[in-house]
N, C-alpha and C positions, 0 to 999 in steps of 0.2 A: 504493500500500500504506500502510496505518497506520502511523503513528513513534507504536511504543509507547512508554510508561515505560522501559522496559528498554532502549532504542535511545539515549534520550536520555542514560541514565544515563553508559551505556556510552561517547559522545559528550565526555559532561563527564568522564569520568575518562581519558579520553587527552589531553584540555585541560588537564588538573590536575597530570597526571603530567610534559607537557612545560612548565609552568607552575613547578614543584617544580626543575626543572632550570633554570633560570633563575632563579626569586625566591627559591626553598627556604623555598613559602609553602603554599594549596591545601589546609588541611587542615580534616577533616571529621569531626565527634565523636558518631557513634549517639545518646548516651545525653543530648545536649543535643535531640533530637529533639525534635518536640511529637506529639502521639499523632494517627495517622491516623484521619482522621471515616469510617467506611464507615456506608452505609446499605444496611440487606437491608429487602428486598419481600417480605413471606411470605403466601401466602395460606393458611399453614395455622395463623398466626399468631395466639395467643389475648391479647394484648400490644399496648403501643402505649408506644414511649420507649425510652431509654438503657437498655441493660443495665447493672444493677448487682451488686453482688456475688462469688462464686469464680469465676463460669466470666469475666465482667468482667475481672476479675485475671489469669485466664490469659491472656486474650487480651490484656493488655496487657504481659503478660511474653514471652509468646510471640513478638507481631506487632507489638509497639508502638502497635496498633490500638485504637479503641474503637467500636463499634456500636449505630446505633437503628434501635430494630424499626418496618417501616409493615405494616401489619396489611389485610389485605382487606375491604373493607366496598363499600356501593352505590356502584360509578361509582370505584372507585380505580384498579382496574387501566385502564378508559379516559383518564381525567382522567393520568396515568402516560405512557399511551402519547402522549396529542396535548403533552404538554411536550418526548417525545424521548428522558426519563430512566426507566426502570422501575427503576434502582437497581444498585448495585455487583452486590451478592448479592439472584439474583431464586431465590426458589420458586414454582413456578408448581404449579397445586392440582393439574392433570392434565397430561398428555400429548393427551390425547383430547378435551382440552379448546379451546372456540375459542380461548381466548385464546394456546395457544401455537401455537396456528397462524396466528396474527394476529401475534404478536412475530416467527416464522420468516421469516415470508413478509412481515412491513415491515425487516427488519433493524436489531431491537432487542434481537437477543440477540449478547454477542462471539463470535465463530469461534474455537474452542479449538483449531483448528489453526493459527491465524495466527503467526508468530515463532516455533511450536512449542512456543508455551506449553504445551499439555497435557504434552508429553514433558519440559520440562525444570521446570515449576514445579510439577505434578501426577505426578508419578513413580510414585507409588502405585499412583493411579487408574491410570495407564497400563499399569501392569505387571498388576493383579489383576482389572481390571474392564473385560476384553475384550468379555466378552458386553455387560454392558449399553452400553459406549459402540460397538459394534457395531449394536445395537439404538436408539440412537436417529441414526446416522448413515442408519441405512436410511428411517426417520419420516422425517427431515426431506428425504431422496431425493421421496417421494411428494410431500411439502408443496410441494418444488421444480415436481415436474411438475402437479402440480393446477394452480399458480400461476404457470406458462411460465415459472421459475427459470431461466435456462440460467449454471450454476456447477454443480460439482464436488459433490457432497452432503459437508458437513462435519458437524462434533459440536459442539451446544451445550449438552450435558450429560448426563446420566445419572441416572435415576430411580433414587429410593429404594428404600430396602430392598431390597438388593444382595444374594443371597445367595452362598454361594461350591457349592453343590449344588441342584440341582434334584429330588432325589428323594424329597426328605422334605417334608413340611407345619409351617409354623410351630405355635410354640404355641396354643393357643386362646385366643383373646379373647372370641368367646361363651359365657363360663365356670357362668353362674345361679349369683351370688354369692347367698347367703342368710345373715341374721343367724342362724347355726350355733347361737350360744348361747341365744337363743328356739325356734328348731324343738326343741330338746331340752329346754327344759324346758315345750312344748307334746308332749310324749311320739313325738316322730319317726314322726308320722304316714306312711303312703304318699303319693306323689305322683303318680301317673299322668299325669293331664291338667292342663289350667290349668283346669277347673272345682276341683280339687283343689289348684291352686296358689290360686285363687283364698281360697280356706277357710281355705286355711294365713296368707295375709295378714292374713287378716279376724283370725284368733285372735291375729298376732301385736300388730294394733293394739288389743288388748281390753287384754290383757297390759304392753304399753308403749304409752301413749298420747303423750307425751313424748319429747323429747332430751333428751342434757343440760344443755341452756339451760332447760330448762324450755315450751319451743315444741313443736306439735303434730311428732306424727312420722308419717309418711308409707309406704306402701310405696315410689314413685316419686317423686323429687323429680326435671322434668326439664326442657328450656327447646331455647329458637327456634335458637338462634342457628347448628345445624349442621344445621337443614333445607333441602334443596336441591329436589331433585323431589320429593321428600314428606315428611311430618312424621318425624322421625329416629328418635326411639322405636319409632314402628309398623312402618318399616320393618325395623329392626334385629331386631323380635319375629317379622316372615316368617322371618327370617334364621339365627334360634335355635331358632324352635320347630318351622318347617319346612322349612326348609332351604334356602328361593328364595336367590339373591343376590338383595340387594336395593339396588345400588350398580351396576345394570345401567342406565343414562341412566333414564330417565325411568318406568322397570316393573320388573319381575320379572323374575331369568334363573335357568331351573331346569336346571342344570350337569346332570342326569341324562338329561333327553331333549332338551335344545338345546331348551325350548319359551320364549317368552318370552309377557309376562302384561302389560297393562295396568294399574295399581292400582285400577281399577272393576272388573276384572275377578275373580267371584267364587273364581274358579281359583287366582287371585295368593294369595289369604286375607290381603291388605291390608286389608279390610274389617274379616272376622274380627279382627284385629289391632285396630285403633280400638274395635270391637265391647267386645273384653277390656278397653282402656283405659277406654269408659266406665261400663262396669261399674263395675268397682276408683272411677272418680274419685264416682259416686253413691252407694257405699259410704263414702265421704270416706279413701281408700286413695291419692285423687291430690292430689298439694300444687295448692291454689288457683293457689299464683304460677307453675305453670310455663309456659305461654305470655306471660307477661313478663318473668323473671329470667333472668337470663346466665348463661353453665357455670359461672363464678367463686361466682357467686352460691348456686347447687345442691351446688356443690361444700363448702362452708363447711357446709350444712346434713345432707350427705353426713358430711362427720369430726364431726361433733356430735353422732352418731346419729340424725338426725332419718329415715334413709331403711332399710327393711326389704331391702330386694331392691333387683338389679340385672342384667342378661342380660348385660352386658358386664362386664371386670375394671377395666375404667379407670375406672367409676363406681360401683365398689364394693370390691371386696377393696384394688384398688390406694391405694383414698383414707382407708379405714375402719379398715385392720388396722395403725393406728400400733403403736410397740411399748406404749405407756402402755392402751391399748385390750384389747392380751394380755395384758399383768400381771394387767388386771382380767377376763382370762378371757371377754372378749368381742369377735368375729371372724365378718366374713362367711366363708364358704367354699361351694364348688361345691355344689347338690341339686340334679338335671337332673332334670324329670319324665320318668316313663316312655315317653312317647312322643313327649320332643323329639329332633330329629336336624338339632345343632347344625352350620353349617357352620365347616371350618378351611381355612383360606386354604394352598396350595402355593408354597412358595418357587420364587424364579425367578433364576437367573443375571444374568439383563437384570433383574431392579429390578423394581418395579412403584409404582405410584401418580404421588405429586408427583413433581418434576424439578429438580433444582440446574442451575442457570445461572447467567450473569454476565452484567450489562448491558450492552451494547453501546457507552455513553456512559461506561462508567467510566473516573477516570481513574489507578486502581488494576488491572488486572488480574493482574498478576503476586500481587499479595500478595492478590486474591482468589483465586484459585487454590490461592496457597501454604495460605491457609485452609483449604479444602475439601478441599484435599489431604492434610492433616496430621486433617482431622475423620474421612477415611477410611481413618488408619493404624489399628492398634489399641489401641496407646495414647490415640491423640487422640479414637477413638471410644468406647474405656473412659472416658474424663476427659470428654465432650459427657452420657455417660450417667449416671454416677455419683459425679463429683467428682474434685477434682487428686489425682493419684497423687504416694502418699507414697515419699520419697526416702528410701533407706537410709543411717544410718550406720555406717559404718566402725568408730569408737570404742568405739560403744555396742552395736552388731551387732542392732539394732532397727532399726526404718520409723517414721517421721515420725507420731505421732502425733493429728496438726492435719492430717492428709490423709485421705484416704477409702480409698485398694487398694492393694491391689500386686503383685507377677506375683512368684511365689516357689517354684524347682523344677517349674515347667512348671504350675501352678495360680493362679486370681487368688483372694486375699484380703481381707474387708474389714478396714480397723481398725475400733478402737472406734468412731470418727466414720463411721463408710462404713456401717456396720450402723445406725448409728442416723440415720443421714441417707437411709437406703432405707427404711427403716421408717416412720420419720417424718419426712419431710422439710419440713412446716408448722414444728414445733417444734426442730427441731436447730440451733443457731443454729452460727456458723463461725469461724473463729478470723481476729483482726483482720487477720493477713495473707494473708488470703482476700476481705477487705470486710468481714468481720463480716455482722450479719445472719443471716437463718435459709437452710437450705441453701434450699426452695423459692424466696426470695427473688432468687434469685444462679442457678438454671438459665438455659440459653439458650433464651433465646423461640423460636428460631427454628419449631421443632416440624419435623425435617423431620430423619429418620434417614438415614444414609449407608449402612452393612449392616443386613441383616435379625437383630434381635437375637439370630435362633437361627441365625444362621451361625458358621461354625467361626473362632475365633479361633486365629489360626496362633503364636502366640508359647505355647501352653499345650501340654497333651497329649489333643489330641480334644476340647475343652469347647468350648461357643459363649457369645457375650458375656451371655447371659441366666443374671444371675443366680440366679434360682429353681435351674437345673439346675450349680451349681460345686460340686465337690468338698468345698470349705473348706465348705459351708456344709450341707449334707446331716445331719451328726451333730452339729449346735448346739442345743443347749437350747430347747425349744420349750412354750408354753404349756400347762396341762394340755386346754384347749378344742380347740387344735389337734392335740393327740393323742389325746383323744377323737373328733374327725372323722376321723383315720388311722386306731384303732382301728375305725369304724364302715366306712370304704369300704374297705381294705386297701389302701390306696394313702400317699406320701407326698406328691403335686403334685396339684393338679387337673390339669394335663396329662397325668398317670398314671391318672388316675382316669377322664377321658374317653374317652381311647384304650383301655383294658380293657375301656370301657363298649360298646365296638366298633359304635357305635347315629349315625355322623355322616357327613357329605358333605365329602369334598375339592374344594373350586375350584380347578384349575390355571390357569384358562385366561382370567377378567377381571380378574384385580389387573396383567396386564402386557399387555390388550388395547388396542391402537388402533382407533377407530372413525371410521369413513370421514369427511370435513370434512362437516358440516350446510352447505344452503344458506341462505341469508337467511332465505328463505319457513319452512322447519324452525324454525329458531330462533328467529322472530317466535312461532308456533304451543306450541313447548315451553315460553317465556317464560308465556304465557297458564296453559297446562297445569299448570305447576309452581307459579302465583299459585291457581289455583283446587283442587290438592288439596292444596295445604298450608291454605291457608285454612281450608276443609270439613273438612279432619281435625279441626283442634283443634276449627273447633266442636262435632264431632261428640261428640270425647272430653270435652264441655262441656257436652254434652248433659244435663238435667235428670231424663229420662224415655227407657226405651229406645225406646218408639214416636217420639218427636222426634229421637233419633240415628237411626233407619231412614231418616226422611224427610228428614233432612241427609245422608245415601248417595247417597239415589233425585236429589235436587237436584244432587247432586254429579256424579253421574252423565249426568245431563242435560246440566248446564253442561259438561260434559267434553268430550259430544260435537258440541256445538256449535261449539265451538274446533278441532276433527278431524274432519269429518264423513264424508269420503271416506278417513277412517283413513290420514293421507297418513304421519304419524307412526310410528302402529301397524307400515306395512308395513315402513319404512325399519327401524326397529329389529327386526322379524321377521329382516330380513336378517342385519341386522348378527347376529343371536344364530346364525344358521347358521355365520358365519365363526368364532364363539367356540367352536360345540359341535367345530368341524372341530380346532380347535386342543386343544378339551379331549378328543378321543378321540386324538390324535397327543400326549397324556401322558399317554396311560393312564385316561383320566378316564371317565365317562361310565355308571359302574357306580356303584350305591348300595353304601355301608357299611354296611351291618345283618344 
């Protein structure tokens, strides 16, 4: 059995004790400490280096710890594996991914049952997230027998976004942010289709041609770096405007009839999708640099103004609607064409996505644990998500002003600093006993949530940790732009306004799917698959002329099945979409929203 940290500890304090009795020496002083070095492995990590800054600070107040982020790129997580060390704190990108089936099955993840660490240094976890550490005790049961394991199936962790119900759908993240303040003073045309969405771009680049740097602006400003089986934009636009998943391995999964779609396949409307990009990019609607510049990069040109639209919120309302942005009465907000039927993802008890783990070689486990355990209190998941909670004083019968919430009569509150660090978190700078710096500056790279933001936080009265829907914040002063788009939809949230709109698809059934291990030969072949339609996408959205993106399809298409020619692919993942549709009719699922 392993002699953890904790064994040894334990070891040396009955050394000490009977040492003390004798010498009346042995003594041990925390705060001469020096700061423990952990290293997290994230692969959902947009980062590379030491955290700096408030969440920095906490965790050196917290844990006496300090953290640097190793970020996923070509050959890490192997180059990772052949050293032995994947890292204190691993994120691993899936479940369903080789790679954790490759850590289970070499024993390079630690057994959170070993010493009983889960129970005694993860309490939380222990006590609230039965289902999900249920659910990946059973994965890693199969991984065992795939792999002639013969051991006990234990828990190496627990996938993200935890929810505490399973009956409701998160909020929407396919939201069709739109610069609100140009559709209206383009006179609030109708919207029907994306030839209509298309028009509405067009006018709004006649109108603002510019950011405000003075740099061209753009309907889409968008970049490489999160395409996996296909180019991330086009698939995301199946996703919003027709409602396939498009995070189904390597095609299309249409949660309504359990069909799955190849991306050549003209059913998918994959095509369609790059079709619409290059449209828009020969219109000059698409920024030149996007198949070279990094999210970082998109992102800067995103708060500048430089970008009209966006289908998702994290590349638009979330980045664009700083507060200084409202003062000047300009705000993306939700315009869904009329005939998108956007999907919103089903929360799941068991998690879904990425996976918190610990490294197998750590020689910290205890205080990685105690980490992960305290990120999935509610507190600690409040403070991961929005800044240190301000402490009350007694004296003065106020909350810390230098802090960001606080939990007051069963409701969380921002301060001054918390509102204006959600809003604008590039410009908000922190107070020096935070790190100083601007809040952006000072979040946790890690990028890898513990609950699902629209789960119920249990220290309140019925609220879930997503701010958009808290009580304190409902009747706050609100720009006159943004009360003219409430005035116009009759709604206050764009998640009010899409669920009224009663026109979407619930996925229950792939954000917490496992899919059977690939064999070599698969994964040789997807490799190829996944080189050749991302390629072909962007040329295609690069295209000069629409007859020359046609004929980057038909190539595409060619080359596609050359690499599959006996659809060895296609059938496996036919499969696999049966066991998803199985599980999305056993939630209810399988009916269209319209």
């Amino acid at each position: 059995m392993r002699v953890t940290k904790k064994a040894v500890l334990l070891l040396l304090m009955g050394v000490c004790i009977t040492g003390a009795l004798l010498f009346s020496g042995c003594s041990n002083k925390d705060e001469n400490k020096e700061p423990v070095q952990l290293t997290v492995y994230s692969q959902l990590a947009n980062y590379s280096g030491k955290l700096t800054g408030w969440f920095a600070q906490v965790l050196l107040d917290e844990f006496n710890c300090e953290m640097t982020i190793i970020p996923e790129s070509d050959g890490t997580f192997d180059t990772r594996m052949e050293s032995g060390d994947l890292g204190d704190i691993v994120i691993i990108g899936s479940t369903s991914s080789g790679e954790y089936y490759r850590a289970v099955s070499g024993g390079y993840l630690y057994d959170w049952n070993e010493d009983d660490l889960l129970e005694n240094e993860g309490q939380y976890i222990y006590d609230n997230m039965g289902y999900a550490l249920e659910s990946n005790r059973k994965l890693n049961e199969i991984i065992y027998n795939e792999n002639g394991i013969d051991k006990e199936p234990t828990i190496y962790g627990f996938m993200q976004n935890v929810a505490t119900s399973s009956s409701d759908h998160r909020e929407f993240i396919y939201t069709w942010d739109i610069r609100w303040d140009l559709y209206r003073q383009l006179g609030s045309p109708q919207i029907k289709n994306l030839d209509d969405y298309y028009e509405l771009l067009l006018a709004m680049k006649e109108i603002s041609p510019l950011d405000e740097s003075g740099n061209p602006a753009y309907a889409f400003s968008m970049w490489p770096d999160w395409d996996g089986h296909m180019m991330m934009y086009a698939k995301c636009l199946v996703t919003t405007y027709w409602g396939y998943e498009g995070d189904f391995g390597a095609g299309m999964f249409n949660t309504e009839t359990g069909e799955y779609y190849r991306p050549i396949d003209e059913d998918s409307h994959y095509f369609d999708a790059l079709r619409f990009f290059n449209k828009l990019y020969r219109a000059d609607l698409i920024d030149e640099n996007s198949m070279t510049q990094t999210v970082q990069m998109a992102g800067e040109k995103m708060i500048n103004g430089g970008v009209f639209a966006s289908v998702f919120n994290y590349a638009g309302s979330s980045i664009f609607n700083t507060q200084e942005h409202q003062d000047e009465n300009k705000m993306m907000l939700t315009l869904v064409p009329e005939d998108a039927r956007p999907i919103a993802y089903g929360m799941s008890t068991e998690g879904s996505g990425s996976i918190w783990t610990i490294g197998a070689n750590t020689e910290y486990p205890e205080l990685c644990m105690s980490i992960i355990n305290w990120l999935a209190t509610p507190k600690g998941f409040l403070t991961y998500t929005y800044g240190p909670e301000a402490s009350y004083d007694e004296e003065t019968g106020e909350y810390d002003p230098e802090s960001c919430w606080y939990i007051k009569d069963g409701y969380v509150n921002f301060t001054k600093l918390g509102e204006a660090a959600y809003t604008s978190r590039k410009k908000t700078q922190m107070p020096e006993k935070w790190g100083g710096g601007t809040y952006q500056d000072g979040v946790c790279e890690i990028n890898a949530n513990t609950w699902d933001l629209d789960a119920s936080n249990p220290l309140t009265n019925d609220e879930t940790y997503n701010a958009v829907n808290w009580s304190s914040r409902q009747d706050q002063e609100i720009s006159e732009i943004e009360q003219d788009w409430r005035d116009f939809t009759g709604c206050k949230t764009p998640n009010e306004y899409l669920s009224k709109r009663n026109k979407y698809i619930i996925n229950r059934s792939t954000p917490s799917f496992n899919y059977a291990t690939l064999s070599d030969e698969l994964k040789v072949i997807i490799s190829q698959l996944d080189e050749c339609v991302t390629n072909y996408s962007w040329m295609a959205v690069y295209a000069d002329s629409e007859e020359k993106c046609e004929a980057i399809l038909q190539e595409m298409t060619t080359k596609y099945n050359t690499y599959d020619p006996d659809n060895i692919v296609y059938n496996w993942y036919k499969e696999e979409a049966k066991k998803a549709y199985a599980i999305e009719l056993q939630k209810g699922g399988g009916q269209p929203n319209n």
